[in-house]
Each structure stands twice: as C-alpha cells, then as structure tokens.
N, C-alpha and C positions, 0 to 999 in steps of 0.2 A: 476624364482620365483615359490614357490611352492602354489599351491591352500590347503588353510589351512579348509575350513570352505562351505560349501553349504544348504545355510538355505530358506527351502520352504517360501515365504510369502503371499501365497494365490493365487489364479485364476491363476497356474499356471506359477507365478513367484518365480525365486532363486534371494537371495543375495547372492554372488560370492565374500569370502574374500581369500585375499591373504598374505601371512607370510611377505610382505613388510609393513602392520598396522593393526590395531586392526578393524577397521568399514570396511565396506562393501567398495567392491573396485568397485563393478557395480553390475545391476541386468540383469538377463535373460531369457529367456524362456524356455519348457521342453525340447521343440523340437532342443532349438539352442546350449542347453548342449548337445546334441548328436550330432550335427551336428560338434561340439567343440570338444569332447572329457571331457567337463570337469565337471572333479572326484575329490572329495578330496583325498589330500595326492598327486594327480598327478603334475606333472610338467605345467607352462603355459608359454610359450614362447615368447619371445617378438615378432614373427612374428604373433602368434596367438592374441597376445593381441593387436597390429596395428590392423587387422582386424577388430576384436569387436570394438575396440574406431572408424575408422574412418569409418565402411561400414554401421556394426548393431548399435551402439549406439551414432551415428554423425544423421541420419538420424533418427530414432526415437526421438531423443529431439527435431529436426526442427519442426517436425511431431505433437509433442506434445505441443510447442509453437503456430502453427496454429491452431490445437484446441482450446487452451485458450483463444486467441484474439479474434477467434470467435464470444464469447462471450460478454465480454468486455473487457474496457482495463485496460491494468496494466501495472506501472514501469517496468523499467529493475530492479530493485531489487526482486519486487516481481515476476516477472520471474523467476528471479535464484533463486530464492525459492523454485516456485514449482518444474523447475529440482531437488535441492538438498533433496528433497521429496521423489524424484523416484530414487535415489541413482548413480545419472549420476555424473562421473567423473568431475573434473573440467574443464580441458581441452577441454573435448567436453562441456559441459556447454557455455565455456567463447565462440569457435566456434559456437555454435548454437545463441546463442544470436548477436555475428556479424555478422550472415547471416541475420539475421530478422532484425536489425536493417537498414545495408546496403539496404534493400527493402522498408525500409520506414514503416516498421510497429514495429517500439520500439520507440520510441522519447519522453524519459523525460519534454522536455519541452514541444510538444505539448500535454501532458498528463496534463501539470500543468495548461495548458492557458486553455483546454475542462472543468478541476475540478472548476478553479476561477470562469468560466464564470456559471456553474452552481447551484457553491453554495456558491457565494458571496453575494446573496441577504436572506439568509438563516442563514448565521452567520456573527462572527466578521472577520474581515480579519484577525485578528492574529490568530484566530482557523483555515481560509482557512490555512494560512501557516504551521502553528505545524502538520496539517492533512496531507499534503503534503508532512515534514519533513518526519513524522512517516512511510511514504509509499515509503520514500527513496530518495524523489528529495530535492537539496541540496536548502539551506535555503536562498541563493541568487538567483537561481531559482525561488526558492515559489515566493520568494518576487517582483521579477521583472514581475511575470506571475498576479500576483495581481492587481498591479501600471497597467500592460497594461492590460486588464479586465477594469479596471475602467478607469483607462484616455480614453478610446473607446466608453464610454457610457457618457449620459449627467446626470446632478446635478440629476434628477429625476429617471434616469436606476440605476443609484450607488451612492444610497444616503449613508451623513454620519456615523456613528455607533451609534449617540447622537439621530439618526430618526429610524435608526434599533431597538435600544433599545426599543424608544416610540414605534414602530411598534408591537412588541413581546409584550409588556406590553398593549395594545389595544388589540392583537390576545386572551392575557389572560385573559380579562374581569377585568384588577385589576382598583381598584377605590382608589385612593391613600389615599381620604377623609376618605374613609369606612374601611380603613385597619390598623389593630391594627400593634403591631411591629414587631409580629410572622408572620404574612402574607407577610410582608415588608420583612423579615428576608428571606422567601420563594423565594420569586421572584428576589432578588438580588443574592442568593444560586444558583437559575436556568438560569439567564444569565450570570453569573461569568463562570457557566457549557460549556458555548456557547463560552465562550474567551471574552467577553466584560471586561472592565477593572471597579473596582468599583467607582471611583471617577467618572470614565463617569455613572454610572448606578446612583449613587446620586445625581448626576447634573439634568439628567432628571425626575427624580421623584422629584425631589422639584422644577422644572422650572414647571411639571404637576398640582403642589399641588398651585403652582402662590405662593409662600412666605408663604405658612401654617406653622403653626411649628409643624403637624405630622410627620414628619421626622425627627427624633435623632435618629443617629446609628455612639457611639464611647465606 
C-alpha cells in the first residue's frame, strides 16, 4: 500500500493516510516516522504496518485507556470513542479494549449498577435509564441495574417517583396554593426535563393542593 497523505496535527503528531481510504489510517510520532521510514508517496509494507498496529499502536491505546479510567469511569462505548479520537485503527481499538476489560476494568454493567446507585435518588428511573442508554449500555442493562439499585434499598432508600416528585417540588419552594398557571406550567416543564412522566407530576400536585381546583392543565 502506498502512503498517500502525512498531515502534522500538532504536539508533534502525523495522521498517516493510506491509498487503501480516504481518513487517516493511524497517527504517529516525528520521531517514529523516522524510525519507519514513512514518507508520502512511499510504499508501506505489510510487515511494516504489523509492527505499528501490534508493538507502537497496540500498546499505546492500553496506555491511553489506563489514563482515562484513572479518572473515572466510562463505558465501553465511550471508550472506543475516545480511541477513535486519536485515530487508532480498529483492530487495535477492538484489542485494546479486550485487554482492559479481561482485567476487570471495563464492565458495562458494573458501570450501570455504580450510575443507578448514584443517581437514582436525583431523578426519575426512566432518565437513570435513557442516561445510561445514551452512554451506550443496553436498555435491558439500564434497566435491570435500576430494579437492582432499588430492590437492595428499603421503601425509605428508593422511594417512589410520586415522592421524588413531591421531593423536587419541596426543594423548589413551589406552594401549589400560591401558584398561578404560569408557575404550574414551569415546574411540571422542569421535572418533565428530569424524566418524570406528567400524569405522575399531576397527580402529586393536586394530592399537594388536597382537592383545590388550582389545577387545570388541558
């Protein structure tokens, strides 16, 4: 294959394309294009390009996954993210991520039971879930990591959404008496925002109001 393209992208990084596609086939350093040989318009070899996938850029994505977790944690999706970021091949991508998982430091699920457990008193469980989705763990996942989250706590640890609600609406100082429709309009807009569903957000504000008829909203 011939090296078609070598484009600086800063601190001393090339993206390294190749006439087998159009985007960047890897990136690499100034020092290890010498150490390569590689020049556009030259040839890249398939013994050469073994080399780079399994010695230079097998070993730097592990590298760069123990950085990130460092941190915190993340999906395996949004792991492969940040590789396909730094313009890591797939191959070594899909490799790098079975290394780290095999170690016990990638698990989907125990990502989704640390998220529930954290921010299920915070929202609705169908926002824990969609939040979950959104991050890549599958929706029977979310959902099972939820259910166990809350079946492990008692009635008072993981109360229901109808107390969540009331909870949020006490944190927001709203007085249902005192609140014209526009205000009403406001705070069922902002826990709608949260995932609570609005028939549940109705219910508690008029079980609040004890049978007032400040409440019409159709």
């Amino acid at each position: 294959m011939i090296i078609t393209g070598v484009k600086p992208v800063g601190k001393g990084r090339y993206e390294i394309f190749l006439d087998e596609g159009s985007y960047p086939a890897f990136t690499l350093y100034r020092k290890e294009l010498k150490k390569f040989d590689i020049r556009e318009g030259e040839e890249l070899t398939d013994d050469v390009k073994t080399v780079i996938y399994s010695e230079v850029l097998a070993k730097r994505a592990v590298l760069r996954l123990y950085h990130l977790i460092e941190s915190r944690d993340y999906t395996e999706r949004e792991l492969r993210e940040r590789l396909m970021r730094g313009r890591y091949p797939l191959s070594v991508i899909d490799n790098a991520i079975s290394q780290i998982k095999a170690q016990g430091l990638a698990d989907d699920t125990d990502y989704a039971l640390r998220y529930a457990d954290c921010y299920i008193d915070r929202k609705s469980k169908k926002a824990v879930i969609q939040a979950l989705v959104r991050k890549g763990i599958s929706p029977e996942t979310a959902a099972e990591a939820v259910g166990q989250v809350c079946g492990e706590r008692t009635a008072a640890e993981c109360y229901d959404e109808g107390d969540k609600i009331r909870r949020f609406l006490e944190k927001r100082h709203f007085d249902p008496f005192a609140a014209d429709s526009k205000e009403i309009s406001k705070q069922i807009a902002y826990l709608m925002g949260k995932g609570f569903n609005f028939t549940d957000i109705k219910r508690v504000i008029r079980d609040m109001c004890e049978g007032a008829d400040s409440f019409e909203r159709e």
